[in-house]
C-alpha positions in Angstrom: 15.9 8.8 40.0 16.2 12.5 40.7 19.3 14.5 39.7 21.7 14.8 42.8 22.3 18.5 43.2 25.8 20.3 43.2 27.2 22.2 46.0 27.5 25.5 44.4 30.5 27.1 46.7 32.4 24.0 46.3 32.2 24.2 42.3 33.3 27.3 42.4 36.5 26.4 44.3 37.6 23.2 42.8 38.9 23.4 39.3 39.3 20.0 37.6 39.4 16.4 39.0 42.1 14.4 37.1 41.9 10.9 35.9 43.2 9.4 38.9 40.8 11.2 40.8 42.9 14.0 42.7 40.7 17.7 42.9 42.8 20.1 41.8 42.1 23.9 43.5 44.0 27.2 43.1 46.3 27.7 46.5 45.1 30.6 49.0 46.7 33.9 50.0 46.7 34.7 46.3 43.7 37.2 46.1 43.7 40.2 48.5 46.1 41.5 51.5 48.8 40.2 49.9 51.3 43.5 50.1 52.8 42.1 53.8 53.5 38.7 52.2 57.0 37.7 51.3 57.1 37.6 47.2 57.8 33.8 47.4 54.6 33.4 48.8 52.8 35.5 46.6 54.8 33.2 43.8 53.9 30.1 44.8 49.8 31.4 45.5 49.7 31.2 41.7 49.9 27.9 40.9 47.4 24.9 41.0 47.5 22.8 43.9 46.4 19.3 44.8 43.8 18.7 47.4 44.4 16.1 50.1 43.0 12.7 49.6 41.5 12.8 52.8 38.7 15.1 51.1 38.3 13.1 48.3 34.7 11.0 49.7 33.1 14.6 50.9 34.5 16.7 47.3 32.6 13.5 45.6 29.4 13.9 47.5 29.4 17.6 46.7 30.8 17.6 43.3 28.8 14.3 41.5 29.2 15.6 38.1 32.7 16.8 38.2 34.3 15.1 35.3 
């Protein structure tokens, strides 16, 4: 059987996938046009965030060999 191929712009967005099986992705609004932003939003930008388990059947299709 061939090797399934992975979706390049999605690799690049999703970190990890934990043992459970949740995708972890940095949050938006972190990179650019921040100076209008309140600082608590620019705060809480920096940190890791879940992705919705809702995703999890499509992030699997694109992502086959995320460990």
């Amino acid at each position: 059987m061939p090797k399934l191929k992975t979706h390049k712009a999605a690799s690049k967005r999703i970190l990890k996938r934990t043992q459970s099986g949740v995708f972890m992705a940095r949050a938006m609004s972190a990179q650019h046009l921040t100076g209008g932003k309140a600082a608590r939003v620019s705060q809480n930008a920096r940190h890791v965030r879940a992705l919705s388990r809702a995703n999890k059947k499509n992030l699997t299709k694109l992502l086959p060999y995320l460990r």
